[in-house]
N, C-alpha and C positions, 0 to 999 in steps of 0.2 A: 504493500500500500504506500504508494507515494504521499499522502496526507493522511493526518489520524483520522478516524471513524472509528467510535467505539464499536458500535453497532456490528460493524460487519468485522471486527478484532475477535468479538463475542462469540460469533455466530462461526467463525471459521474455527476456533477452540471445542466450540460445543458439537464442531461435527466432526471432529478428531483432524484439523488440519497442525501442521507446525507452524510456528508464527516466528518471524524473522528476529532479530537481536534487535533492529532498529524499530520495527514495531513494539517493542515489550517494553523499548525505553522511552519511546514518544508518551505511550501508556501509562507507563509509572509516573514519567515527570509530570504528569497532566492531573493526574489522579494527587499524586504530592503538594500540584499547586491549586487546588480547587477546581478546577477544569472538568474533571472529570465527577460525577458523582457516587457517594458510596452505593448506589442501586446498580448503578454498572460495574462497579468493582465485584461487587458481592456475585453478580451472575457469573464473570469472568472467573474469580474463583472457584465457583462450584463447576463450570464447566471444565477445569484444571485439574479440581479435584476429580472428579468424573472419570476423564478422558487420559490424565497424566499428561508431565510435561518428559519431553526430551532432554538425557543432559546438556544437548547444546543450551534449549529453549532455559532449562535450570541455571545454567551459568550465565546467559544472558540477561536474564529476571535479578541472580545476583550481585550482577554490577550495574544493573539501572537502580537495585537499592543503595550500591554503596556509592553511585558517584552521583544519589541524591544530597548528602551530605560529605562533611569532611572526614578525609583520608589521611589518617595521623602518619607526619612524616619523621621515620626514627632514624634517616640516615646517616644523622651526623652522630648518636649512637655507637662509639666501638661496639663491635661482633657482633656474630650473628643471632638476631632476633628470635627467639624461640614461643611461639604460641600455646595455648592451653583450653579445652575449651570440651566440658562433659554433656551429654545428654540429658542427664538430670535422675537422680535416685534418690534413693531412701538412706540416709546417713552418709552420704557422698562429703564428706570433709576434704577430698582428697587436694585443691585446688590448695588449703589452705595450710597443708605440709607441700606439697610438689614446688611451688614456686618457687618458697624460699629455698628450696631443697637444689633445684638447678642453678636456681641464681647464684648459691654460694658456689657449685662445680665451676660458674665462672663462665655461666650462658646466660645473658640477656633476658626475661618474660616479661612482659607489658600481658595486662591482660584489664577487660572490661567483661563485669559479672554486670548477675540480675538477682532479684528480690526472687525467694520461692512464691509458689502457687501451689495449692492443692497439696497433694501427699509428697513433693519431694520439696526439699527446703532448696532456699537461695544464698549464696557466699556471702554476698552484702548482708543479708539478715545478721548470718553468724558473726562475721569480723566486728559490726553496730554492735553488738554484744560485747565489746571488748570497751569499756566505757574511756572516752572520748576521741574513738577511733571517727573519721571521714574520708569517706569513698567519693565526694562529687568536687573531684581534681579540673581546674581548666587544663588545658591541654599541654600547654608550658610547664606547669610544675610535672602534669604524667609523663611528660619527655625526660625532665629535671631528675626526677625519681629514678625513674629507668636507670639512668648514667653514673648517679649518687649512688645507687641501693642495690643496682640490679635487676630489682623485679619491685614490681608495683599491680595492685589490684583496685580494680577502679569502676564506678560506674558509667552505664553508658550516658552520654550527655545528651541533648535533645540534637545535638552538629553531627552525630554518629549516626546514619543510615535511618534520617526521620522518616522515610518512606517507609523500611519495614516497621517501623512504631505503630505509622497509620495501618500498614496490612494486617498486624498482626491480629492489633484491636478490630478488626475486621471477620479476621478468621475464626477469632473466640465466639462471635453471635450470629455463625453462618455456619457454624461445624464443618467446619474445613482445616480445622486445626490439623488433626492427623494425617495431612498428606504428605508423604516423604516427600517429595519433589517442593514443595511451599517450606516444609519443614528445613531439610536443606539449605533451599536459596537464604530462608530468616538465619541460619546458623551465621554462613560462610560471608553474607552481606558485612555481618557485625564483625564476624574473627577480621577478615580481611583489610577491614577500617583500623583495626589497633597497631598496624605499622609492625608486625613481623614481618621476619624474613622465612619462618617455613611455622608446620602446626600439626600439634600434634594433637588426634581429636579422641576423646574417651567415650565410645558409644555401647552404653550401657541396653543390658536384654537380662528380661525378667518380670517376674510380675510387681516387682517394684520400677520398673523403668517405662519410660512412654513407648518402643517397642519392646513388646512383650515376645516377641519369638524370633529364633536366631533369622528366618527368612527376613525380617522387617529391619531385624538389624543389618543383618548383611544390604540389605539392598540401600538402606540409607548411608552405612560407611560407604558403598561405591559410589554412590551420587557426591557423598560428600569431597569425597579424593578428586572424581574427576572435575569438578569446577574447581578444586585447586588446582589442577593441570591448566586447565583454559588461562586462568589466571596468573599460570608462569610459578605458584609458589610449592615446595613440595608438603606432602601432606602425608603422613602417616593414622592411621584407624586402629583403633585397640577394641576388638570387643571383649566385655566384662561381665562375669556374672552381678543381676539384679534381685535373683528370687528372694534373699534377704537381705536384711541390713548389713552394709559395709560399716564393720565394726559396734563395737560395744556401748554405743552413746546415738543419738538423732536428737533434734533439736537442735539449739542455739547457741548459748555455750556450753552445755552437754559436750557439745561436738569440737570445739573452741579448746575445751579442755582434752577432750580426747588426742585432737591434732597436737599439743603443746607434750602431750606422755612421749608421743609417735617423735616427735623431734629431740625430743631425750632419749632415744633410741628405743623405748618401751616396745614391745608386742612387735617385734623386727620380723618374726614368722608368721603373722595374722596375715588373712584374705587381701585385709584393706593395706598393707604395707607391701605384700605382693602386687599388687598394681600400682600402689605409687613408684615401687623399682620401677618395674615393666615401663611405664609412663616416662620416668626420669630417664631413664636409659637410653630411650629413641630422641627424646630433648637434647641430650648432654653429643647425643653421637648427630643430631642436625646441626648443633651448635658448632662442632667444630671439637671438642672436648673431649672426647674419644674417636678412637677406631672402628666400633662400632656399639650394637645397641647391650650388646652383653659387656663390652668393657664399661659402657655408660653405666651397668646396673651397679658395675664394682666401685666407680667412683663414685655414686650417689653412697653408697654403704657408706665408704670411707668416713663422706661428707657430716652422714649422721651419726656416727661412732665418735668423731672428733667435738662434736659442738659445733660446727660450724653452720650447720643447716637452720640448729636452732638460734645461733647469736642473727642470722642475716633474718630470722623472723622476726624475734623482734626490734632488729633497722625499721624496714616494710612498719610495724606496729608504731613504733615512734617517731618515722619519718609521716606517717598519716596521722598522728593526736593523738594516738591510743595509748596506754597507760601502761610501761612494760613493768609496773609492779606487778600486774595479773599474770606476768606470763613470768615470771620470776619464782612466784606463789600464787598458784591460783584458787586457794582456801582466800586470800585477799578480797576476793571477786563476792558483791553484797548478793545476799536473798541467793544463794545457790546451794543451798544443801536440800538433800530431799525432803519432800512432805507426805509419801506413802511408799508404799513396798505393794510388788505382787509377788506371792506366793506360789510355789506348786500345789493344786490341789492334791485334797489325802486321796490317798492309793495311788500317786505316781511314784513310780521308782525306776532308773533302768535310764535314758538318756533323751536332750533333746532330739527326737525326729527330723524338725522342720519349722520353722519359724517365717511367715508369709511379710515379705518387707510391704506389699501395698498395706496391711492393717497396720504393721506398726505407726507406717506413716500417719495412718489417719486418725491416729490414738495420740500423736504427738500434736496432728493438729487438732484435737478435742482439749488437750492439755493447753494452746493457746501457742503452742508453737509455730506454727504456721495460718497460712490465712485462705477461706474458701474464693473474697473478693477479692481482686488488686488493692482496693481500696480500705481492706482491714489490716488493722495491727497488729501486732502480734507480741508475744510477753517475750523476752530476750531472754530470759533464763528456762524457762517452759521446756520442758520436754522428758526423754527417759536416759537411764544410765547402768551401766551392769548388766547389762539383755545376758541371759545366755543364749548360746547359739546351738544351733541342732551340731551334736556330737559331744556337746557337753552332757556329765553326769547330772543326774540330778536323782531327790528325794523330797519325798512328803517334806511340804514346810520349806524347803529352797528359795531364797529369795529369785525369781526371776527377771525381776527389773525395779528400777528406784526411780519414780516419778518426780518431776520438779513442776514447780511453777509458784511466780509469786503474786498471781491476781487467786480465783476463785472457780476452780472449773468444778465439774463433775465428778470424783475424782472413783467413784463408781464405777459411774460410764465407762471411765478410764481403766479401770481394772479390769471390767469384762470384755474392754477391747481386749485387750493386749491377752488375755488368757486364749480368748477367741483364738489369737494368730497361732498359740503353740500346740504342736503335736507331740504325742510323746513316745518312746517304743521300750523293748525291753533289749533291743541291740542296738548297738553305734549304726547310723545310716552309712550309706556310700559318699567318702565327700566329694566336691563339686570342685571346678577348675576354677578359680580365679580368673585369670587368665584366658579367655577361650579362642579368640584367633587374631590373629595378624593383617589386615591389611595396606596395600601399594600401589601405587600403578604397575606392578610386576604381579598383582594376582594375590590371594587369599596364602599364608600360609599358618 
């Protein structure tokens, strides 16, 4: 189409045509500047969603979001820029040990988080937990930061890819949210704006995760890689297991403090440290920093064996407001000791089975942890600690989890969640990989 026409953009989508790069951007920009209205948007998406896009048409839709806005420039930045950027789960802290974790191996991470929704939480919620931490950096000081500290976690600004802001808010009240192809372009729009030089993406499958099966992960890691190709940047894909919670804590600082044990080298064999290696390793080895992604996993060890993952954490915590007495001693940190305990019921004996990470989530947010609206609050100490996890023993009377919060929830509700999510057996189950596949532009390994 030599001139826009929503209309017949719409109608060539809805009847499975491909739609050019130049059409998607005329589109977006139009749509970004009022021109276009959400009635047309809304149809175009559900014909997207319907019909699917191409990854050309994906990577195309990509950078009409990101060069709706500014494109953070980190090249006067020594080394090479290393990205970060998960899918979203249940006890996901991982962001908030990884970064300092590579920065201190002495690779670059710039990274722009979001607030949680629903059952998995948000990095900004967690770190805002760290009392007088702030995430809303102008651009200058997140370049500033980068250079000074090494890695910085930041929020997105309204200059960062406002197109996918308006899509998004779009796709939440048209239920078009789950389309990997929409889903995708919203990732790589954002990652791509944060001024890396490659990125590394943690896409999570499980019943805690937005895809819940390996087909939906797999196919969203390859959508995601190949519009890092179009893009010229390299992209590595980690898929992870989601079916339960990544580690012993969910919630806000629950989780704050969990990450702070993990940087003192605590729990170095758990799930959730298994993947931050795995993660750190492909970083360190984009960076420049190893040979590859197995020597990366042995310098991030070092890194955390020595202190130093933990000292550059809290840089990152004091170079932002935040208070590094909590992370020094986090008994410091007000209103965070528990307010109830869940129990094993009588007659269990023999081991955790199976623990479902989407109830935990939604027990965390009854606890005030998380929020159902964008628009709700949420309690910063709120949530659970101690979970045990399937393979653990356990007996009648077991504490199996230590709920926080310092407003007023349910705290009933709250028990019969959480009991709800465990299974119990009288043998150890089969464990589960960490770790589940590899992808590249070379193919799944």
């Amino acid at each position: 189409m030599s001139d826009l026409d929503p209309v017949q953009l719409i109608a060539a989508k809805r009847d499975g045509a491909k739609l050019s790069a130049s059409d998607l951007d005329a589109f977006v920009d139009a749509y970004t500047n009022g021109a276009v209205p959400d009635y047309q948007m809304s149809a175009f998406l559900m014909a997207a969603y319907l019909n699917g896009l191409s990854p050309a048409e994906a990577a195309a839709l990509t950078d009409a979001m990101l060069q709706s806005g500014t494109h953070i420039d980190l090249s006067d930045v020594p080394g090479v820029k290393v990205g970060k950027h998960s899918t979203g789960g249940v006890g996901d802290k991982v962001s908030l040990i990884l970064v300092p974790l590579v920065a201190s191996c002495g690779v670059p991470v710039a990274k722009l988080s979001g607030r949680g929704l629903g059952h998995t939480g948000g990095t900004l919620d967690k770190l805002e937990s760290i009392p007088g931490f702030h995430f809303d950096l102008p651009v200058d000081a997140y370049r500033q930061q980068v250079t000074d500290v090494g890695g910085v976690i930041a929020g997105q600004t309204g200059e960062v890819a406002p197109a996918d802001k308006k899509l998004y808010a779009l796709r939440d009240v048209t239920a078009t949210v789950d389309s990997i192809p929409l889903i995708a372009a919203s990732i790589m729009s954002k990652k791509l704006a944060e001024g890396n030089d490659a990125l590394v993406l943690d896409v999570k499958c499980g019943r805690g995760a937005f895809m819940t099966t390996e087909a939906e992960a797999q196919t969203l890691a390859e959508m995601l890689v190949a519009i890092g190709a179009e893009h010229d940047t390299p992209v590595v894909a980690m898929m992870t297991n989601m079916d339960v919670p990544l580690g012993r804590a969910v919630g806000n600082w629950p989780e704050v403090r969990e990450a702070i044990a993990c940087l003192r080298g605590e729990h170095a064999e758990a799930p959730l440290m298994q993947i931050v290696r795995g993660l750190a390793g492909e970083m360190i080895a984009l960076g420049g920093a190893a040979e590859s992604p197995e020597a990366g996993q042995e310098t991030a060890r070092a890194a955390l064996e020595s202190g130093d993952a933990l000292e550059r954490f809290r840089r990152l915590v004091e170079a932002q407001g935040g208070n590094p007495a909590v992370i020094d001693d986090p008994d410091t940190r007000p209103d965070s000791a528990s307010v109830a305990t869940v129990t094993a019921p009588a007659g269990v004996g023999g081991y955790v089975a199976d623990l479902d990470a989407r109830s935990i989530g939604q027990a965390a947010v009854e606890l005030g942890a998380g929020r159902q609206k964008k628009e709700d609050t949420v309690d910063l100490v709120a949530g659970l600690t101690e979970l045990k996890k399937p393979g653990d023993a356990v007996e009648d009377g077991d504490v199996l989890a230590r709920l926080h919060a310092s407003e007023s929830p349910d705290l009933d509700a709250a028990r019969t969640a959480v009991l709800d999510a465990y299974s119990f057996s009288d043998t150890p189950p089969a464990s589960s990989a960490a770790l589940k596949a590899r992808y590249t532009p070379d193919g799944w390994s």
